[in-house]
C-alpha atoms as one frame of an Amber mdcrd trajectory, in Angstrom:
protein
  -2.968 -17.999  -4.580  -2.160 -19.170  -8.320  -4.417 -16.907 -10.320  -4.270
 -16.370 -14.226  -2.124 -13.937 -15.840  -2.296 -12.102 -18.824   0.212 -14.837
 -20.063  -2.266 -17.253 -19.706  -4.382 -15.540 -21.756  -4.721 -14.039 -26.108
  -5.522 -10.980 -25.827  -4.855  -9.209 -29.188  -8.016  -7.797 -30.228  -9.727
  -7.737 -26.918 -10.671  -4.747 -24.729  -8.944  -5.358 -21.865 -10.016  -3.160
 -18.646  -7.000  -2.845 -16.777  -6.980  -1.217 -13.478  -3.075   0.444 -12.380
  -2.024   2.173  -9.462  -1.630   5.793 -10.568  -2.328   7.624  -7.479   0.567
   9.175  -7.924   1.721  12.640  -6.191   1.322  15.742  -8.386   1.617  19.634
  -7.567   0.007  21.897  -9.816  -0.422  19.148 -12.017   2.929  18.319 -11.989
   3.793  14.676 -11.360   6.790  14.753  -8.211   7.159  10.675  -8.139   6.636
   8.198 -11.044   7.264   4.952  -9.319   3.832   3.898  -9.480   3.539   4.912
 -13.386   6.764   2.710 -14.384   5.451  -0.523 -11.704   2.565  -0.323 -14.588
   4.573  -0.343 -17.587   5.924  -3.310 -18.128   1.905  -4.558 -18.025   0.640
  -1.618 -20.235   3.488  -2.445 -22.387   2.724  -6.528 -22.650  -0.768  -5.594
 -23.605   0.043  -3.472 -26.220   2.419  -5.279 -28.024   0.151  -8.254 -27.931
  -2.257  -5.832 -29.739  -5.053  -5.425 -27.256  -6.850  -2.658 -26.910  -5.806
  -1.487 -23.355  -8.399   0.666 -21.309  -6.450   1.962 -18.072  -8.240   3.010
 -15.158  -7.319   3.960 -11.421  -7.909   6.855  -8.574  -5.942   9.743  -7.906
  -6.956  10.768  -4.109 -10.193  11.568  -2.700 -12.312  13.592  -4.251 -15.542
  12.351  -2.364 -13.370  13.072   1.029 -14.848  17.209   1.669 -11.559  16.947
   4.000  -9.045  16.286   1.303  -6.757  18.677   2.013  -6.261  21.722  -0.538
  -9.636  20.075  -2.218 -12.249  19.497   0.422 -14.513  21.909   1.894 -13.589
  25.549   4.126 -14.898  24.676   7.741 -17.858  27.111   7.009 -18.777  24.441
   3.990 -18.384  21.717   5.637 -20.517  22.518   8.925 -23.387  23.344   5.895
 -23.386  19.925   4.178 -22.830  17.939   6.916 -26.218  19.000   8.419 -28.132
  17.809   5.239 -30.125  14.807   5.568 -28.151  11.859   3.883 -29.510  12.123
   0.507 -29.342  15.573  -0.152 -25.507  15.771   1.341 -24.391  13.564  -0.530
 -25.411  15.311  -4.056 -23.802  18.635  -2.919 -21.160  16.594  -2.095 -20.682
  15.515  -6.261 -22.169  19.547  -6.600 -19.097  21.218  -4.618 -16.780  18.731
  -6.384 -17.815  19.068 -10.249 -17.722  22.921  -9.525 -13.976  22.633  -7.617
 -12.896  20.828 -11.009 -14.647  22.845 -13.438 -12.962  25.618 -11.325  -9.761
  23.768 -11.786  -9.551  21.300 -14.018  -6.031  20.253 -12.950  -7.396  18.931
  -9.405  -7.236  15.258  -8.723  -6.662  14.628 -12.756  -5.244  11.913 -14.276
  -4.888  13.809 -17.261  -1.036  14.668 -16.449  -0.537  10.913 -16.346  -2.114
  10.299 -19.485  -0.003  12.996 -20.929   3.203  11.007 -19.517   2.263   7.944
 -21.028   1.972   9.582 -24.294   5.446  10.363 -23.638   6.395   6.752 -23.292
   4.385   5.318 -25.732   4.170   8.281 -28.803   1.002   8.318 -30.974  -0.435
   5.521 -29.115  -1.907   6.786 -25.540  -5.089   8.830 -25.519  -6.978  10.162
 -22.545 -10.624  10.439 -21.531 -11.951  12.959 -19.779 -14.930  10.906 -18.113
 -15.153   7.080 -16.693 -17.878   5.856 -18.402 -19.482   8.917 -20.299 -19.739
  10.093 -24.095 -15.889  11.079 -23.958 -14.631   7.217 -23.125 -17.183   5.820
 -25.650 -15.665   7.400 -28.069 -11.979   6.899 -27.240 -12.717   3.520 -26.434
 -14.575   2.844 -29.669 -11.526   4.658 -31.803  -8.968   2.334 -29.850  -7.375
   0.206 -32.645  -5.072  -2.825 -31.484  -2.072  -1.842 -29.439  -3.456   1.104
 -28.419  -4.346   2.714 -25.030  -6.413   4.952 -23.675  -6.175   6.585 -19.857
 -10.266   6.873 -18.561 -10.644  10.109 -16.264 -10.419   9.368 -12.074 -12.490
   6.212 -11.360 -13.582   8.623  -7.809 -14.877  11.125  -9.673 -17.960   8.691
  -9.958 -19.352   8.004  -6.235 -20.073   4.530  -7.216 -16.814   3.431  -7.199
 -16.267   3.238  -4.124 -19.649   1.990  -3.235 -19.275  -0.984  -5.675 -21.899
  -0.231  -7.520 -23.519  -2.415  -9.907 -24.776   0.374 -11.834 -21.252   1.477
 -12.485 -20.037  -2.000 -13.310 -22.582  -2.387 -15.757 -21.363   0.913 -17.550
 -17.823  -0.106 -17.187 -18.282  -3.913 -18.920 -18.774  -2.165 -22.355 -15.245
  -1.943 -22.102 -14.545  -5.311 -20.551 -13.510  -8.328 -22.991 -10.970  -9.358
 -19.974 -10.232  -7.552 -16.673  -6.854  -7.158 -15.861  -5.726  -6.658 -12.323
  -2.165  -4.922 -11.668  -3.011  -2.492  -8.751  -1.822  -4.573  -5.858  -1.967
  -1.444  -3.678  -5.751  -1.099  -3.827  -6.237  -4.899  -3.800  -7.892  -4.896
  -0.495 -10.815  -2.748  -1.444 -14.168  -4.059  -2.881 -14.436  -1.135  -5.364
 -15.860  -1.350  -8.869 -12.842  -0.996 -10.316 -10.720  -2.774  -8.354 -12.962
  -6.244  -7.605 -16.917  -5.083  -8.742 -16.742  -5.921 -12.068 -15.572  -9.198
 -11.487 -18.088 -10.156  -8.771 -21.273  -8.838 -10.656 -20.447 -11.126 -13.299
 -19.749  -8.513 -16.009 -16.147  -9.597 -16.950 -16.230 -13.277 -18.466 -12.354
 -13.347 -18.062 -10.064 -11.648 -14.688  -6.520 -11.855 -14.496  -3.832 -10.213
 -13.573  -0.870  -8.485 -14.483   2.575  -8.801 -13.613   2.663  -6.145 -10.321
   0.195  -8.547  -8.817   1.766 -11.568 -10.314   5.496 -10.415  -8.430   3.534
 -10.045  -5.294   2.110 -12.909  -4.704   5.323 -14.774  -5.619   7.373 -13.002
  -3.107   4.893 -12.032  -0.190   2.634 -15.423  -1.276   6.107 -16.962  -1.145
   6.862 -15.704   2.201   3.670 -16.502   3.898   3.071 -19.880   3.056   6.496
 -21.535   2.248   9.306 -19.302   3.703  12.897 -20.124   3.001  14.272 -21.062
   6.470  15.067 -19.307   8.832  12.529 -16.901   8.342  13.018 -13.722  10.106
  10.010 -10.994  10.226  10.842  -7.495  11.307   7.848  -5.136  12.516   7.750
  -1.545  13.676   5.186   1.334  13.745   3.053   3.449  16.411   0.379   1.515
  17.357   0.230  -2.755  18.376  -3.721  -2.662  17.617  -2.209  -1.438  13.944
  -0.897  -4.737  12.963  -2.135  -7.696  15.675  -3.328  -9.399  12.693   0.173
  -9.752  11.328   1.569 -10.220  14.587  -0.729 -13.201  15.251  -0.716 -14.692
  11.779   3.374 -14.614  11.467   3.694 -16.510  15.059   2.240 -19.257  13.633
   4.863 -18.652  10.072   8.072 -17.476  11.309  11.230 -18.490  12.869  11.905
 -15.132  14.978  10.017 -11.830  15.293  11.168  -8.332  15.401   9.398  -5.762
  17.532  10.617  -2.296  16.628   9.394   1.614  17.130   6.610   2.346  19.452
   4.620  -0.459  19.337   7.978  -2.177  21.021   6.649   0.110  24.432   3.423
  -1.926  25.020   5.522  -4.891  24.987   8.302  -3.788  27.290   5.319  -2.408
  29.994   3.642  -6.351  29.632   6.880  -7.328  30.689   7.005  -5.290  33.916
   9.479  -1.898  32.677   8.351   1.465  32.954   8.313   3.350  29.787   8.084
   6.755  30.853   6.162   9.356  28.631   7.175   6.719  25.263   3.749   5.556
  23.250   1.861   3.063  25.230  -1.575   1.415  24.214  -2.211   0.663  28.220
  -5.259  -1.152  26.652  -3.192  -3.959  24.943  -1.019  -4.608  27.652  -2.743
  -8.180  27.795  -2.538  -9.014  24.126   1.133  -8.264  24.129   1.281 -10.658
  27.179  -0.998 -13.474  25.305   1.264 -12.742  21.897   4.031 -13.424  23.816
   3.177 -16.610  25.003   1.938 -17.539  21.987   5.128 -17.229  20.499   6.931
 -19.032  23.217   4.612 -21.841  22.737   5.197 -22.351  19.328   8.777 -21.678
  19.662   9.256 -18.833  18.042  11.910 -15.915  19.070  10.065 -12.636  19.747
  12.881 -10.073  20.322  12.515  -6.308  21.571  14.436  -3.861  22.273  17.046
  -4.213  24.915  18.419  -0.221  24.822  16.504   2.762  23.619  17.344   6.289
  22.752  15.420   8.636  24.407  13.941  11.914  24.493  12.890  14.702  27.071
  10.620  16.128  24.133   9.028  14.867  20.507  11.919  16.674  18.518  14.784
  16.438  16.709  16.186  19.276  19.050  15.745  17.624  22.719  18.211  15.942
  24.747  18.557  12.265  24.035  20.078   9.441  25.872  20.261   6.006  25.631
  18.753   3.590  28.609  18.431  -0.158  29.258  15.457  -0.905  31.147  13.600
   1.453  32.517  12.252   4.412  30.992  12.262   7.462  33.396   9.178   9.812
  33.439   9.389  12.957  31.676  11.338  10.793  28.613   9.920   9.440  26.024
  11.507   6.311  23.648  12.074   7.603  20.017  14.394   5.321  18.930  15.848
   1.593  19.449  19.845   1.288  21.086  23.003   0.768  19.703  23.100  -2.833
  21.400  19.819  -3.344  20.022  20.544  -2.566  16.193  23.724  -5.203  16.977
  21.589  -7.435  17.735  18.322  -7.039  15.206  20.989  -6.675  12.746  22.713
 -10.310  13.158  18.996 -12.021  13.139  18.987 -10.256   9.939  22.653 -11.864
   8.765  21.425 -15.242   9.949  17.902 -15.215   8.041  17.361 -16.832   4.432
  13.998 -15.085   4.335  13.033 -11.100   5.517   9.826  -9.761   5.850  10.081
  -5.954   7.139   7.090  -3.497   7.996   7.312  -0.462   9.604  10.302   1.680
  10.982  12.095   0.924  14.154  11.798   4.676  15.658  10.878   8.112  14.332
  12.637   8.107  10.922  11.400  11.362  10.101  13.756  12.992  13.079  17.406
  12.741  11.606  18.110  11.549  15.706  16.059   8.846  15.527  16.364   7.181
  12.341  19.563   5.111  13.240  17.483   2.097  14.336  15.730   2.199  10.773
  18.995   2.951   8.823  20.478  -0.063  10.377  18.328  -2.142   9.739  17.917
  -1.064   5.739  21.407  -1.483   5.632  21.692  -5.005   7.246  19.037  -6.107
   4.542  21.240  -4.692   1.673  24.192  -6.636   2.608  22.395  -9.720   3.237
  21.976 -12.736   0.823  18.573 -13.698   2.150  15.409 -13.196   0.127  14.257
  -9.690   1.230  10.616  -8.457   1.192   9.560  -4.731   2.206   5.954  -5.057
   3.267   5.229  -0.939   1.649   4.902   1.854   3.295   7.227   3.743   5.748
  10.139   0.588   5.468   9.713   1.406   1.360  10.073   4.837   1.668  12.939
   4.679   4.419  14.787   1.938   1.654  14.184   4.453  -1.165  15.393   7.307
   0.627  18.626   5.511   1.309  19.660   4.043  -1.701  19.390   0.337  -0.786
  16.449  -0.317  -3.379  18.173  -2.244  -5.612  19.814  -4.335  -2.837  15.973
  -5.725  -2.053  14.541  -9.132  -3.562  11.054  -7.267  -3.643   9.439  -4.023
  -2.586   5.464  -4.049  -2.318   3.721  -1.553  -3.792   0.947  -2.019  -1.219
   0.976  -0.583   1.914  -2.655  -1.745   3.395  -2.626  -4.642   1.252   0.662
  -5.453   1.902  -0.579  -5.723   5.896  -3.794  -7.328   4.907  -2.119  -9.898
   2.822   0.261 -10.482   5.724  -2.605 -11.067   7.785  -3.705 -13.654   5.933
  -7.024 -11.926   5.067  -8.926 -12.069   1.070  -7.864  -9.449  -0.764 -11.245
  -8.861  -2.873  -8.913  -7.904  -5.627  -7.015 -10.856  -5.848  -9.580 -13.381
  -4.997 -11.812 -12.239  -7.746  -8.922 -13.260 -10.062  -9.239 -16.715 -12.152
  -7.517 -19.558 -11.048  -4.524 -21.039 -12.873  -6.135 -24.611 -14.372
């Protein structure tokens, strides 16, 4: 996974197509969160001062979703289009959405990002109010060296997300080199985010230095862990991540099983679970994965106490059981004796890998399992990876982000990558000679 950077590279002068990660969360146009906005500028920044002509693009949402929420379709609408034939729903599809953003400009614009950016970089950040129409021609063309300029929501045009060549074609007037930095939508073959590359209409792809930190810590951890290597995963559902669960038996020294995927595991090994999440259907795999990892001599630890529920709420009565689970209760939580114990793999480890909370963080009753285990990777010396998502959020939330060798910015990638599966994204990237 050694792919080019835009050190490897002279890039003053050139157009440089870079795609970021601002899918960032706005109300009313207002951005609430600009994590994903500063993982970008240290990029952005590099580029400019090297005096290339940046061209940043990225998605905000999903505007060719009619159920986006608070931008899709009323029921009434949606009953209408979705009993035309194909070709005709999918133009009053882009009809419904250029009149919801004529209506509203505001929705699913980037323009509030472009406006921050400004902000950060003064007289040198423009904004264009298409992808590849007369608006970005022009910015683009007025671009002088060290400048920027923002191009309007890549899903405003449907073919990004069909990788179309069409669009790529439009897109490599602005393409001298293609920079990659949006790690987070790495695993999609969009035309933003891996088309342009494969159509053969950027002569030069490499990335920045998001994608560049990821691959050094979660390439790092995949392929030549620091021993002992301990990987924690939680989450609803074992069909979510038995690609990662496979592919780090074969990596790690011991494995984790937290939150409710831990259930189908304790009902392959003979408990009852009571009312707690259980895939009934993956009973099996957990048995195979379980001798799997006993064959290759790896530790796969559960839960040996959970705290229970009589209800999914932060109000019900709660308990805490070893072995079985009675009916009527549900498991919403790991033990006390199990955070002991999670949390001294965790003190012993020289490498972490953690996905996915141990029990329902969102309940203030049932986050001690997760909060334990943030904090026991805080005050550890190992390397420390959080694999995005819910385990980022949780370490956010409680101040430990600093204490953390690296947090992903990808939360599908991050699994994909885990898996051990091409990331279009990153494999489109050129190799380091």
């Amino acid at each position: 996974m050694s792919k080019m950077t835009i050190r490897d590279i002279d890039v003053k002068g050139k157009k440089c197509l870079t795609r970021v990660d601002f899918n960032v969360p706005m109300v009313d146009g207002v951005i609430t969160d600009e994590n994903r906005i500063n993982g970008a500028l240290p990029t952005i920044k590099y580029l400019m001062d090297h005096g290339a002509k940046v061209i940043l693009c990225s998605h905000l949402g999903k505007p060719h979703n009619i159920f986006t929420p608070g931008f899709g379709l009323t029921k009434k609408e949606k009953k209408a289009v979705e009993a035309l034939p194909e070709g005709e729903r999918e133009a009053a599809k882009a009809e419904y959405i250029a009149k919801a953003l004529k209506n509203d400009p505001k929705k699913l614009s980037l323009k509030p990002v472009a406006d921050r950016l400004a902000e950060i970089f003064p007289g040198k950040v423009t904004f264009a109010t298409d992808l590849v129409g007369e608006d970005a021609h022009e910015k683009v063309a007025a671009l002088k060296d060290g400048e920027c300029v923002l191009l309007e929501n890549t899903r405003f045009d449907a073919g990004e997300e069909k990788n179309s060549e069409e669009l790529c074609r439009k897109l490599a007037d602005f393409c001298d080199i293609y920079v990659n930095d949006a790690f987070g939508t790495a695993h999609r073959a969009h035309a933003t985010t891996a088309g342009i590359v494969q159509y053969g209409f950027a002569p030069v792809a490499v990335s920045g230095f998001l994608i560049e930190k990821e691959l050094k810590f979660l390439g790092g951890a995949v392929e030549n862990p620091v021993r002992p290597f301990v990987a924690i995963l939680g989450g609803a559902k074992v069909s979510d991540k038995i690609g990662v669960i496979e592919s780090l038996i074969g990596k790690c020294d011991a494995l984790i099983i937290g939150g409710g995927m831990a259930y189908t595991f304790r009902a392959a090994l003979g408990y009852k679970v009571g009312n707690s999440l259980l895939e009934e259907d993956k009973i099996e795999l957990a048995k195979e994965l379980m001798k799997k990892a006993e064959e290759k001599g790896v530790k796969l630890m559960l839960p040996v106490d959970n705290v229970i529920a009589d209800a999914f709420s932060n109000d019900a009565n709660i308990k805490v059981v070893e072995g079985d689970i009675p009916d009527g209760w549900m498991g919403l939580d790991i033990g006390p004796k199990t955070i002991e114990i999670f949390s001294e793999a965790v003190k012993t480890a020289k490498t972490v890998v953690w996905n996915g909370p141990m029990g329902v963080f969102e309940m203030e009753n049932f986050a001690k399992g997760t909060k334990a285990v943030a904090k026991a990777l805080a005050e550890t010396d190992a390397i420390t990876i959080i694999g995005g998502g819910d385990s980022a959020a949780a370490v956010a939330q409680l101040g430990y982000a600093d204490k953390m060798t690296h947090i992903s910015t990808g939360g599908g990638a991050s699994l994909e990558f885990l898996e051990g599966k091409v990331l279009p994204g990153i494999a489109c990237l050129n190799d380091k000679k």
